[in-house]
C-alpha positions in Angstrom: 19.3 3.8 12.9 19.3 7.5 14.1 18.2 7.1 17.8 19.9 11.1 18.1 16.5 12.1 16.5 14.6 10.7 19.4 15.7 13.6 21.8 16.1 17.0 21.9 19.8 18.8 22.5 20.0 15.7 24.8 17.3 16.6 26.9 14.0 14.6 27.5 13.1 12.6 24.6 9.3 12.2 22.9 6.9 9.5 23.4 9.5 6.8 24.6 12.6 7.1 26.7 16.4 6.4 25.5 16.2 3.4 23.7 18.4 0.2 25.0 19.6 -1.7 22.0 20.5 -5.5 23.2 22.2 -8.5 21.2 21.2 -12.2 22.6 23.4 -15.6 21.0 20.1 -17.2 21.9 18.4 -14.7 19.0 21.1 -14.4 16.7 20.9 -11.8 14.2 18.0 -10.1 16.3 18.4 -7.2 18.0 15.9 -6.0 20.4 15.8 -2.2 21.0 14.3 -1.4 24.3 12.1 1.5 25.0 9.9 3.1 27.6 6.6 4.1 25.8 4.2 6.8 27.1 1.4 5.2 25.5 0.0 1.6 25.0 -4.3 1.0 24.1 -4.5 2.3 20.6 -7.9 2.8 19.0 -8.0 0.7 15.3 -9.2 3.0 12.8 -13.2 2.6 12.2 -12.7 1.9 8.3 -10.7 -1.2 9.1 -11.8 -4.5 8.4 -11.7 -6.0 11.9 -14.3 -6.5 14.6 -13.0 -4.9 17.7 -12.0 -1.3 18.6 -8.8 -1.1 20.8 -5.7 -3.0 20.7 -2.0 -3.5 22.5 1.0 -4.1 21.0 3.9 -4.6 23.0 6.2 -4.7 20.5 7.3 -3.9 17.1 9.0 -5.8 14.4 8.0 -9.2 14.8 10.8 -12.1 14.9 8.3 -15.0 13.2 10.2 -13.9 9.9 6.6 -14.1 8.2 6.7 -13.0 4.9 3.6 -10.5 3.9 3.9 -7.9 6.9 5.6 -4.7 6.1 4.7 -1.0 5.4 4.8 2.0 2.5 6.4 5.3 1.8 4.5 8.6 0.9 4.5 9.8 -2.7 4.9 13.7 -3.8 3.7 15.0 -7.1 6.5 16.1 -8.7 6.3 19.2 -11.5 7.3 16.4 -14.4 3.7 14.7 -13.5 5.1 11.7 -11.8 5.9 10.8 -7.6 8.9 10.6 -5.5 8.6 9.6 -1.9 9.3 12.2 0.1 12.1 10.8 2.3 13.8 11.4 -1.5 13.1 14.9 -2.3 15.6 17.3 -2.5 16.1 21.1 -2.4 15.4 22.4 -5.6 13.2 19.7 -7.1 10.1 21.1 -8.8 6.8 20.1 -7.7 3.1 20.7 -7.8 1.7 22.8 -5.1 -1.6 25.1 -5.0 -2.5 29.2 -5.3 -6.0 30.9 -5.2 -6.3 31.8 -8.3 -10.1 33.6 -9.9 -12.5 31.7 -8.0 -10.5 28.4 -7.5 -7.6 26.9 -6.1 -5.3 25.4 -9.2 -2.6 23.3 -9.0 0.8 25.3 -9.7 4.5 24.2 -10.3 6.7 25.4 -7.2 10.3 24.7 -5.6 11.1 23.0 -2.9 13.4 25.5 -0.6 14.5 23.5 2.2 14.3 19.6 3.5 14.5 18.5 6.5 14.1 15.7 9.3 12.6 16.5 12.6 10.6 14.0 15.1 6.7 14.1 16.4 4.2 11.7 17.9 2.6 10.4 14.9 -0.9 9.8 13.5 -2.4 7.8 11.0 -5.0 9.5 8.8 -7.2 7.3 6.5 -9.7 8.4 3.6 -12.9 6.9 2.6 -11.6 6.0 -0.9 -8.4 4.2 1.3 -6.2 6.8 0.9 -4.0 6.6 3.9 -1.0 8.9 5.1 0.8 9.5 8.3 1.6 12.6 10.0 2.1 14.7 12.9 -0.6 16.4 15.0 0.5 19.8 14.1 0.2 19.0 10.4 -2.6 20.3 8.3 -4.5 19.1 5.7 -6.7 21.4 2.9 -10.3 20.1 3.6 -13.7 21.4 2.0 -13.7 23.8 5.5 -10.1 25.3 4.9 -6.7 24.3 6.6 -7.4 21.8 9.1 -4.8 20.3 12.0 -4.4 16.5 12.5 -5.6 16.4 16.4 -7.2 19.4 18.2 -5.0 20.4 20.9 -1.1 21.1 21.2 0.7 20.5 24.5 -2.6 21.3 26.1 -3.5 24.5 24.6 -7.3 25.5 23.5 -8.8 24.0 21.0 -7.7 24.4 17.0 -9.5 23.5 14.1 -8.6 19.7 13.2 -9.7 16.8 11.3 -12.8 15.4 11.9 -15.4 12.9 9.5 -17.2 15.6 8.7 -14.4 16.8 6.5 -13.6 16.0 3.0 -9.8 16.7 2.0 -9.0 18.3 -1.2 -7.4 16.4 -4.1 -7.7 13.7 -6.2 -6.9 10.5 -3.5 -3.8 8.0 -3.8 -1.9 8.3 -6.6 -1.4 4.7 -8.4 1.6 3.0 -8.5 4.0 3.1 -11.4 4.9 0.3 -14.2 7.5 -1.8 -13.2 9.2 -1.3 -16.9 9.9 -5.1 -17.8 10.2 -6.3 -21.4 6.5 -6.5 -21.6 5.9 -2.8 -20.9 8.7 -1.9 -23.3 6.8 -4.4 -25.9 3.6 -2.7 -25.5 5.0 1.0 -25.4 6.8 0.2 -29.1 3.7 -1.6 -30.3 1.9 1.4 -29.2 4.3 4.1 -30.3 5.2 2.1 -33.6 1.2 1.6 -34.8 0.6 4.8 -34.3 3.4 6.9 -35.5 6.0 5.5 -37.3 6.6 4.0 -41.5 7.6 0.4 -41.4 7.9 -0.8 -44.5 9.7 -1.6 -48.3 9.9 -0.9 -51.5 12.3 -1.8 -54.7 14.3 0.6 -56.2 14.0 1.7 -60.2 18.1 -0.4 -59.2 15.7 -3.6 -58.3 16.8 -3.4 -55.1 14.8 -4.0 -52.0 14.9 -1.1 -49.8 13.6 -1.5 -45.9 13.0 1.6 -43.9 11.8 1.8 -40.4 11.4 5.7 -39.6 10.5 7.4 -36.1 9.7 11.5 -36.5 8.9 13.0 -33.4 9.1 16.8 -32.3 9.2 15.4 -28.5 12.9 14.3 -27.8 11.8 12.4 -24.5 9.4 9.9 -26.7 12.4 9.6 -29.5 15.0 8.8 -26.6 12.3 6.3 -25.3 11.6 4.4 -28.0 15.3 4.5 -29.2 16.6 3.0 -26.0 13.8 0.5 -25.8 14.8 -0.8 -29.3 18.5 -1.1 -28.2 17.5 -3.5 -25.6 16.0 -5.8 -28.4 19.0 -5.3 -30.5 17.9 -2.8 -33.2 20.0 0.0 -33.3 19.0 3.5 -35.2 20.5 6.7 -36.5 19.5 10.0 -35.6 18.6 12.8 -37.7 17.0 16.2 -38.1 13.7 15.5 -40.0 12.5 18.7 -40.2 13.0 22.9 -39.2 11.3 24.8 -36.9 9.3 27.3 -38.2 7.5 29.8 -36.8 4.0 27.3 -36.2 6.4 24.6 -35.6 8.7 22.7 -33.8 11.5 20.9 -35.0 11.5 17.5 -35.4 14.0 14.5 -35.3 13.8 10.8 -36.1 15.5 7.6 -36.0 16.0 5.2 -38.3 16.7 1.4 -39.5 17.3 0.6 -42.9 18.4 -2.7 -42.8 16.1 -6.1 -43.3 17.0 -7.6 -40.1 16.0 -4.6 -38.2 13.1 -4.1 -39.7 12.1 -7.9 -39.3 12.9 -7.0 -35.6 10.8 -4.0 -35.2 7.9 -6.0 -37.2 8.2 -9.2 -34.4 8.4 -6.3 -31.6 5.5 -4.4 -32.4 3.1 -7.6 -33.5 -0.1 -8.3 -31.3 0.5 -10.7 -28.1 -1.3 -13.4 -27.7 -1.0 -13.3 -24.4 -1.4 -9.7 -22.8 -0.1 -8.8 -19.6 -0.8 -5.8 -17.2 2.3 -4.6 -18.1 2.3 -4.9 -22.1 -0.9 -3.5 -21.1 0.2 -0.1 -19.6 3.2 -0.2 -22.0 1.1 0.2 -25.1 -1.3 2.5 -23.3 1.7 4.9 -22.7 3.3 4.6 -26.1 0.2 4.6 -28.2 -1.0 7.8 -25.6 2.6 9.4 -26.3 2.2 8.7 -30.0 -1.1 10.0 -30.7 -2.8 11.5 -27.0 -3.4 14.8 -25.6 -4.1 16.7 -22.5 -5.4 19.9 -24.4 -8.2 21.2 -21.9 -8.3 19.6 -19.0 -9.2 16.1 -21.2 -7.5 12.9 -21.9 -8.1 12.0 -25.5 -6.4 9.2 -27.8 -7.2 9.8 -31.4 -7.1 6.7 -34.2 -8.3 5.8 -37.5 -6.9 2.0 -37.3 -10.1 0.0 -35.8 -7.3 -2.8 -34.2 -5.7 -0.1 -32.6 -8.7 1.4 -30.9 -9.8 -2.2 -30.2 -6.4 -2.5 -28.1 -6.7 1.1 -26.5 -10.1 0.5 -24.9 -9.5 -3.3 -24.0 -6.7 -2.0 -21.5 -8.7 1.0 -20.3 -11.5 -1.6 -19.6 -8.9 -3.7 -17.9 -8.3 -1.3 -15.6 -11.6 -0.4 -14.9 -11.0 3.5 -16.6 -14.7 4.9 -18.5 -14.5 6.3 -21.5 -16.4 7.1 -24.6 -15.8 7.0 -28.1 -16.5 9.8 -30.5 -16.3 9.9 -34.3 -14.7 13.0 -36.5 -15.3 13.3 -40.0 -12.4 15.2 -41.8 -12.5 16.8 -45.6 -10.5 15.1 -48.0 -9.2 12.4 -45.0 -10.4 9.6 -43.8 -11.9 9.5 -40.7 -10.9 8.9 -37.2 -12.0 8.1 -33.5 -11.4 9.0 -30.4 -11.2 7.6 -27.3 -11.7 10.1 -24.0 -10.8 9.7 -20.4 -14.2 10.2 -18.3 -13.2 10.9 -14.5 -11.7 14.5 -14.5 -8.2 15.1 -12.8 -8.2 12.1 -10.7 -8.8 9.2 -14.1 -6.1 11.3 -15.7 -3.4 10.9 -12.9 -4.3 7.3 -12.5 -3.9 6.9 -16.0 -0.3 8.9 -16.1 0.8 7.3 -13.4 0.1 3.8 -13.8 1.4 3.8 -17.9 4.0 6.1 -17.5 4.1 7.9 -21.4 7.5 9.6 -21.0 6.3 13.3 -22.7 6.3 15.8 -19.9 4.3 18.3 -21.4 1.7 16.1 -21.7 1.8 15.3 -18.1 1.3 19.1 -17.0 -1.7 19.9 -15.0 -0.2 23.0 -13.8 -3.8 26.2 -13.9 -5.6 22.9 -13.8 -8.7 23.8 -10.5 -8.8 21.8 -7.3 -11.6 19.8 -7.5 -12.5 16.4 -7.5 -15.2 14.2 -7.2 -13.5 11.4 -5.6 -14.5 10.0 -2.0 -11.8 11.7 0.4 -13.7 11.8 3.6 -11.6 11.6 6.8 -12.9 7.7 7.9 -10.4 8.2 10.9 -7.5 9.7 12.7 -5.6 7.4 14.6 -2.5 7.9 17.2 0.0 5.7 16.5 1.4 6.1 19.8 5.1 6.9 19.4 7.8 9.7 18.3 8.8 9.2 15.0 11.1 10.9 12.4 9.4 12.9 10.1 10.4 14.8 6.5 9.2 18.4 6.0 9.6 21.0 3.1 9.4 24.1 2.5 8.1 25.5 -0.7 7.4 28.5 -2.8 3.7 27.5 -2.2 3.8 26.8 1.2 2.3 23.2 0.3 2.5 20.3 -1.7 0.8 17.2 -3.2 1.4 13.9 -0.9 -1.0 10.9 -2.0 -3.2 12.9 -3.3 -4.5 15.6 -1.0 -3.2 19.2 -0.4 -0.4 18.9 2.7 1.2 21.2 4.5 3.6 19.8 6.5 5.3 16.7 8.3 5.2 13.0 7.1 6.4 9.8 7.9 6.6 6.4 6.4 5.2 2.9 7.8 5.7 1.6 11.5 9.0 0.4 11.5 10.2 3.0 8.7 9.4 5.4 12.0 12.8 4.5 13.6 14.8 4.2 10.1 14.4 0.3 9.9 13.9 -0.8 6.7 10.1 -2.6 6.2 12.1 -5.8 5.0 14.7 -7.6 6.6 14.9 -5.1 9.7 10.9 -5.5 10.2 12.2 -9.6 11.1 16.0 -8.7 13.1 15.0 -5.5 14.9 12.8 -5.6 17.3 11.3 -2.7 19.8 10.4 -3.6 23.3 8.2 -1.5 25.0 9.7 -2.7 28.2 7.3 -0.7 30.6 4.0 -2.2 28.7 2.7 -3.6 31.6 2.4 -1.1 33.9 1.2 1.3 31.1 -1.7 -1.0 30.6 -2.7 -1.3 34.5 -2.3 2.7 34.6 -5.1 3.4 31.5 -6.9 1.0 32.5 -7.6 2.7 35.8 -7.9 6.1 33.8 -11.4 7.7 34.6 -12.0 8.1 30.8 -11.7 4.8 29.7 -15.0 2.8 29.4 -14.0 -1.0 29.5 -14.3 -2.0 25.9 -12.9 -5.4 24.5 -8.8 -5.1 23.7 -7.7 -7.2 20.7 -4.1 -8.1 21.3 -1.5 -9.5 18.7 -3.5 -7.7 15.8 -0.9 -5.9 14.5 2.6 -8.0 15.6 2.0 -11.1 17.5 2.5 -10.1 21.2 3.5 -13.9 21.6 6.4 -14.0 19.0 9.6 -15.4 20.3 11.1 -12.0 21.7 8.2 -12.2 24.8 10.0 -15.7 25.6 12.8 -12.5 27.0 11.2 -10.5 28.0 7.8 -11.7 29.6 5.5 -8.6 29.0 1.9 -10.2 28.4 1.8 -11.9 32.4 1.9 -8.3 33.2 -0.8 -7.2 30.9 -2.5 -10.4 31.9 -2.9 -9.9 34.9 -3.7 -6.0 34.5 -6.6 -7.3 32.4 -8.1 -9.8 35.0 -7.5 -7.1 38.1 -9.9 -4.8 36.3 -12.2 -7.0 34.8 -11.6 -5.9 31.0 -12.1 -8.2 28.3 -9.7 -8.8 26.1 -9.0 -11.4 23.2 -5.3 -13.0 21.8 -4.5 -13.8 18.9 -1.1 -15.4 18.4 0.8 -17.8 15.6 3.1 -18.6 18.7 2.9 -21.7 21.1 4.1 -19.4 24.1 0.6 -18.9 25.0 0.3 -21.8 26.7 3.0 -20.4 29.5 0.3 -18.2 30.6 -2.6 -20.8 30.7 -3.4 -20.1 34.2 -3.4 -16.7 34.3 -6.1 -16.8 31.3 -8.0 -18.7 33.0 -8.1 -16.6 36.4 -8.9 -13.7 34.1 -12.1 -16.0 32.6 -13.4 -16.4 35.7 -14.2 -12.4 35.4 -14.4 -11.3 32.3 -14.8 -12.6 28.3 -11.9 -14.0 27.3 -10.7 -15.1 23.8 -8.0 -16.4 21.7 -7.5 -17.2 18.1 -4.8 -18.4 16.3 -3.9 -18.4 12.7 -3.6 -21.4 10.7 -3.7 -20.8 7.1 -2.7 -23.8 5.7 -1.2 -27.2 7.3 1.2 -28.6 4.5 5.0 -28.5 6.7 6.8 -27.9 3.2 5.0 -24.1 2.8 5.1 -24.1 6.7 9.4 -23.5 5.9 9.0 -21.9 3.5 6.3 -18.9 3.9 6.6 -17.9 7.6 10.0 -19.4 8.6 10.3 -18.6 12.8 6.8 -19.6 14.0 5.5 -22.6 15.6 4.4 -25.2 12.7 0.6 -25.0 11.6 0.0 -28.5 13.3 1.5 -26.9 16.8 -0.6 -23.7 16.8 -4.1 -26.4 16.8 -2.9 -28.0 19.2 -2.8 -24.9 21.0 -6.2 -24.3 20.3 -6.9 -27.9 21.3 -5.5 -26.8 25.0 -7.3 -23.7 25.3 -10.6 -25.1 24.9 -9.7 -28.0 26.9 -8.8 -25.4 29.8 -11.9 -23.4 28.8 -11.3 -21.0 26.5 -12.7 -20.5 23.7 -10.5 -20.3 21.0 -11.5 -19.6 17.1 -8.8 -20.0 13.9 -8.3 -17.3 11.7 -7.7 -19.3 8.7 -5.2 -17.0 6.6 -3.2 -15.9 5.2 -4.7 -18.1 2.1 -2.3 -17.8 -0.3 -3.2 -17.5 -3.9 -2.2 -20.6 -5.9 0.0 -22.2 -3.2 -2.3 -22.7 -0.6 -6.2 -22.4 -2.3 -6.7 -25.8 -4.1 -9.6 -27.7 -2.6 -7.2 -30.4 -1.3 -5.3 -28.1 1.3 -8.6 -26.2 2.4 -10.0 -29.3 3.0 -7.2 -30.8 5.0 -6.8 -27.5 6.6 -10.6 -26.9 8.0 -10.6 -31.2 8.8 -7.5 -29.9 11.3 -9.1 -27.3 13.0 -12.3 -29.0 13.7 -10.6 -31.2 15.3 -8.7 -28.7 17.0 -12.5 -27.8 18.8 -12.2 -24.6 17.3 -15.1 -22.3 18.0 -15.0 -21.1 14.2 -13.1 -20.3 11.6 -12.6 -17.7 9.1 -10.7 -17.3 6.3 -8.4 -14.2 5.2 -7.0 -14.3 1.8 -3.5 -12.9 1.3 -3.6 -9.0 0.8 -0.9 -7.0 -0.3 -0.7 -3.6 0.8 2.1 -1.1 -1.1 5.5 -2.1 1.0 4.3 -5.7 1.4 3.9 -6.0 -1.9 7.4 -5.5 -2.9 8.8 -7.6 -0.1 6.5 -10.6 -1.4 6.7 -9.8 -4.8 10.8 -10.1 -4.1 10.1 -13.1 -2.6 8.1 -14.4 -5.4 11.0 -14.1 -7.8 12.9 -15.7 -5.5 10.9 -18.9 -4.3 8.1 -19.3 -6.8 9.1 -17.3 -10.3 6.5 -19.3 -12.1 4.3 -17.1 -10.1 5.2 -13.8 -10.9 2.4 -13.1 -13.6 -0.4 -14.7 -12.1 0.1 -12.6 -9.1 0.3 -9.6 -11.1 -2.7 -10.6 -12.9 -4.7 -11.6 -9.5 -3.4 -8.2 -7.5 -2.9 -5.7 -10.2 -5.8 -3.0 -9.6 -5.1 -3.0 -5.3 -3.6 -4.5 -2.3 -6.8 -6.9 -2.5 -7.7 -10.1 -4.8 -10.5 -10.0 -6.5 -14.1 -9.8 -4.3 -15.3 -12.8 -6.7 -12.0 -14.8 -5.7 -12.9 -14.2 -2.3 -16.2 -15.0 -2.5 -15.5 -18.1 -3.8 -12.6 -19.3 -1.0 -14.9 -18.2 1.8 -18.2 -20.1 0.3 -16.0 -22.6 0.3 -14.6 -22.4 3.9 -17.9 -22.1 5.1 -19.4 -24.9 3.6 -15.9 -27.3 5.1 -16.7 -25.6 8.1 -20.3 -27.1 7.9 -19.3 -30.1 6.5 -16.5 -31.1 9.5 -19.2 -29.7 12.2 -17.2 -26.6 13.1 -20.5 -24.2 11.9 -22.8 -23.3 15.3 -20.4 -24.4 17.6 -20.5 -22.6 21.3 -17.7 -21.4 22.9 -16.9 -23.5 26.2 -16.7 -20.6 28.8 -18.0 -16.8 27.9 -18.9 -15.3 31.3 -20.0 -11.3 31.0 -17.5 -9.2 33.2 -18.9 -7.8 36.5 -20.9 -4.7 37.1 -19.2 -1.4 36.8 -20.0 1.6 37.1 -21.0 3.7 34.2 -18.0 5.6 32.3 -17.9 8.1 29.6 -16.8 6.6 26.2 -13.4 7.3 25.7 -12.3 8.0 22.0 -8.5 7.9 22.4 -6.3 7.6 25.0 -4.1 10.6 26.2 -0.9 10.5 24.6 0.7 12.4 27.1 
């Protein structure tokens, strides 16, 4: 971990002082990195799907050792038409930026002249369409009103023009993510490539012998070195040759080869229709039969075919993932005729659709005098301080910008929370934990801030503020009891027994103000208990948590999640899970299905392959268009929630003690807190 980057020359660091890194034998393999923030009420994005507006998070990195929290990493549209996160670029790579060029903007291939790592208080930025980044304040974005900065003011200066919802940012949105190239993608893309370009077949010789020939003539080498290498994995192996001359109309073109019965019997096995089709023979044979027999000429996406199974299978995986298209039908003299498929959506279908088959021809991939426009929904839903330095990657280019999820950028990026301080979003997310040690008095100091209007704080929504770590280091008395002193509502939600420590002091501060807590219980079965989120308190303990608070008067709901697709959604376990929390007296209960956001999903997915293989392609299946399941499938676990909830008497139940705070005096609504 770079700590150097947190301070300048040596002089006074950023938003936090020198960290403290501490080891404990009573946290083994934890370390706890102490730091004195500048910052501590952040404002939760209005896009998000929570009810409340400001939070607290005393830490970061959370020691339950849960398994779906962790964080992304910012792609850059390179020149060959695919992403590299930016942390990974390199001087001299080729990518897209942008020129003025007529009466638009197009997208043009530049260099990148210099990469660097430099450190700023940090912002996140999210889209209407859910396009999110990160970035400085001093960055800027291209919007529909020009170059616009992140935040409005620098060190104090006068006001600059910055992002605000009234904007629309330029570009296409988030780019999708890439195949995971498996056997079944490398299936698909020779089915697809195969079909719809090659000769498989045999004849016998005027000798009487049988001759088998398998031939591949391609005047792009990338597509010939594909399908070669994929046919090597399955044990086919070809000769190369020169097929045919350039001339001066045309190109020269090589081809492989198999002339032997066994390989072609392969080849004929490989390239057969699945029974089953995955996602990723899906996007395999989208690529191939797109490398094969596809174009980019104009702007438009096009897949021609004469072979009625083929375009069957072409428009049965665009339908799968949810691309429109239309068919069209060309009649050719003296030749039979053929269809073909087109790509409806402009520049932002046709990325999605690059990017999530992967066809290896580059020049197909070009979009290089393509214009800047875009129909898609890119208006700013929110900025959002982050509230801390963090390391940042800029470039410098021949353009002066660059492509990064999407939108036009300018300058510096960062990846997910703990990425900020070079953690990993994995292991070190659940070992390295940082302690804003000075929380409490932050929290009593904005709170007495003229600007800030008293609105309900939400606390343990991002880490839980009552994970083992606070057993050290005691913060949340403190920000307890800064809470009660100034009458501020506030709610807790917590996986963590700890809460109980500070029983009194929560109920001093009910006596003032609205006080609640929650905790999550997403299932109650001990055996997934171990195994899922190893480090917290066992489902059955966190009720009876909730059973004390509402004894002791406060109300306390259950957040009944994560629900974890086909381990802990059969009727069985949400029924012995809601019977538990009503008798828990919860208040109510609502239930979260498991989401998996890009960074989580690795990390689960790894886990997955780990715990449950078995697993591997339902998940895909269930979570292969987002970080969401389907709405149906979570229509269908809350319905059926709701109607346990009903059932076991939870539904209309009244929290035991909700007094309204005291009188205050009127206060302008503060948007944000200062950050310095």
């Amino acid at each position: 971990m770079r700590w150097d980057a947190l301070s300048l020359d040596g002089q006074e660091p950023g938003l936090f002082g020198p960290p403290v890194t501490v080891d404990t034998p009573e946290f083994r393999g934890i370390t706890f990195h102490e730091i004195r923030a500048k910052s501590i009420i952040n404002k939760v994005p209005g896009t998000s799907r929570v009810p409340f507006t400001w939070t607290i998070n005393p830490y970061r990195g959370c020691s339950h050792a849960c398994t779906y929290c962790i964080y992304g990493e910012t792609p850059i549209l390179m020149a060959n038409g695919r992403t590299k996160p930016i942390r990974d670029i390199r001087i001299g790579d080729a990518i897209y930026g942008t020129e003025v060029k007529g009466s638009y903007r197009r997208y043009v291939a530049t260099e990148v002249l210099a990469h660097w790592k430099t450190t700023k208080p940090a912002y996140r930025i999210r889209l209407e369409d859910g396009t999110e980044l990160i970035a400085s304040g001093d960055h800027r974005f291209l919007s529909d009103r020009g170059w616009k900065y992140v935040t409005g003011t620098e060190h104090g200066t006068d006001r600059r023009p910055h992002l605000t919802r009234n904007n629309k940012l330029m570009g296409t949105g988030g780019f999708a993510a890439p195949p995971k190239k498996d056997a079944d993608y490398r299936f698909g893309y020779l089915c697809g490539m195969i079909r719809g370009n090659a000769n498989l077949g045999s004849y016998t010789a005027s000798t009487g012998q049988k001759i088998y020939r398998f031939r591949l003539a391609l005047a792009d080498q990338e597509a010939l070195h594909r399908t070669r290498c994929f046919l090597e994995d399955f044990g086919v192996p070809t000769k190369e040759f020169l097929f045919q001359d350039a001339t001066d109309t045309r190109r020269a073109m090589r081809a492989i080869h198999n002339q032997s019965k066994a390989g072609n019997d392969v080849v004929r096995d490989l390239i057969a229709w699945p029974r089953i089709t995955t996602d990723e023979w899906r996007k395999g044979f989208l690529a191939g039969i797109f490398d094969a027999e596809g174009d980019c000429s104009h702007g438009i996406l096009r897949i021609t075919n004469g072979d009625a199974d083929i375009i069957q299978a072409i428009t049965s995986g665009l339908e799968h993932f949810e691309f429109d298209y239309v068919i069209e039908a060309v009649e050719r003299p003296n030749l039979r005729p053929v269809r073909v498929v087109r790509l409806r959506g402009g520049l932002a279908e046709r990325l999605r659709f690059l990017h999530l088959t992967d066809p290896v021809i580059t020049r197909k991939r070009d979009i290089a005098g393509v214009a800047l426009k875009s129909s898609a929904e890119l208006g700013v839903a929110s900025v959002e301080a982050i509230g801390m330095d963090v390391p940042m990657y800029d470039i410098t280019t021949g353009t002066g910008d660059f492509i990064a999820n999407g939108v036009v950028s300018h300058n510096c990026f960062a990846r997910g929370t703990h990425k900020y301080l070079d953690f990993d979003t994995g292991h070190d997310f659940d070992s390295q934990i940082v302690v804003k040690v000075n929380a409490p008095e932050l929290v009593r100091r904005e709170l007495a801030a003229p600007r800030w209007a008293g609105e309900h704080i939400a606390m343990g929504t991002n880490v839980d503020c009552y994970q083992r770590a606070e057993g050290r280091y005691r913060l949340m008395p403190g920000i307890i009891e800064a809470l009660r002193d100034h009458a501020n509502p506030f709610s807790i939600l917590t996986k963590g027994s700890l809460i109980l420590r500070d029983l009194p002091l929560l109920e001093e501060a009910a006596e003032r103000t609205e006080v609640g807590a929650a905790v999550s219980v997403g299932f109650v079965d001990k055996e997934l208990w171990r195994l899922i989120e190893p480090g917290t308190p066992s489902p059955l303990k966190r009720l009876e948590v909730c059973a004390t608070l509402v004894e002791h008067g406060i109300g306390c709901s259950v957040l009944m999640g994560p629900i974890v697709p086909y381990l802990t959604d059969t009727p069985r376990q949400l029924e012995a899970a809601v019977r538990r929390i009503a008798e828990a007296g919860a208040s109510s209960v609502s239930p979260i299905v498991l989401h998996l956001r890009p960074g989580a999903r690795e990390w689960f997915m790894r886990w997955l392959r780990e715990c449950r293989p078995e697993l591997i392609a339902p998940y895909e299946r269930l979570y292969g268009r987002g970080a969401y399941a389907p709405k149906d499938y979570q229509r269908r676990i809350s319905a059926k929630v709701a109607e346990l909830a009903e059932k076991h008497g939870i539904t209309g139940r009244r929290d035991p003690r909700r007094l309204p705070a005291p009188p205050a005096a009127p206060r302008p609504v503060a948007e944000q807190l200062p950050l310095l």
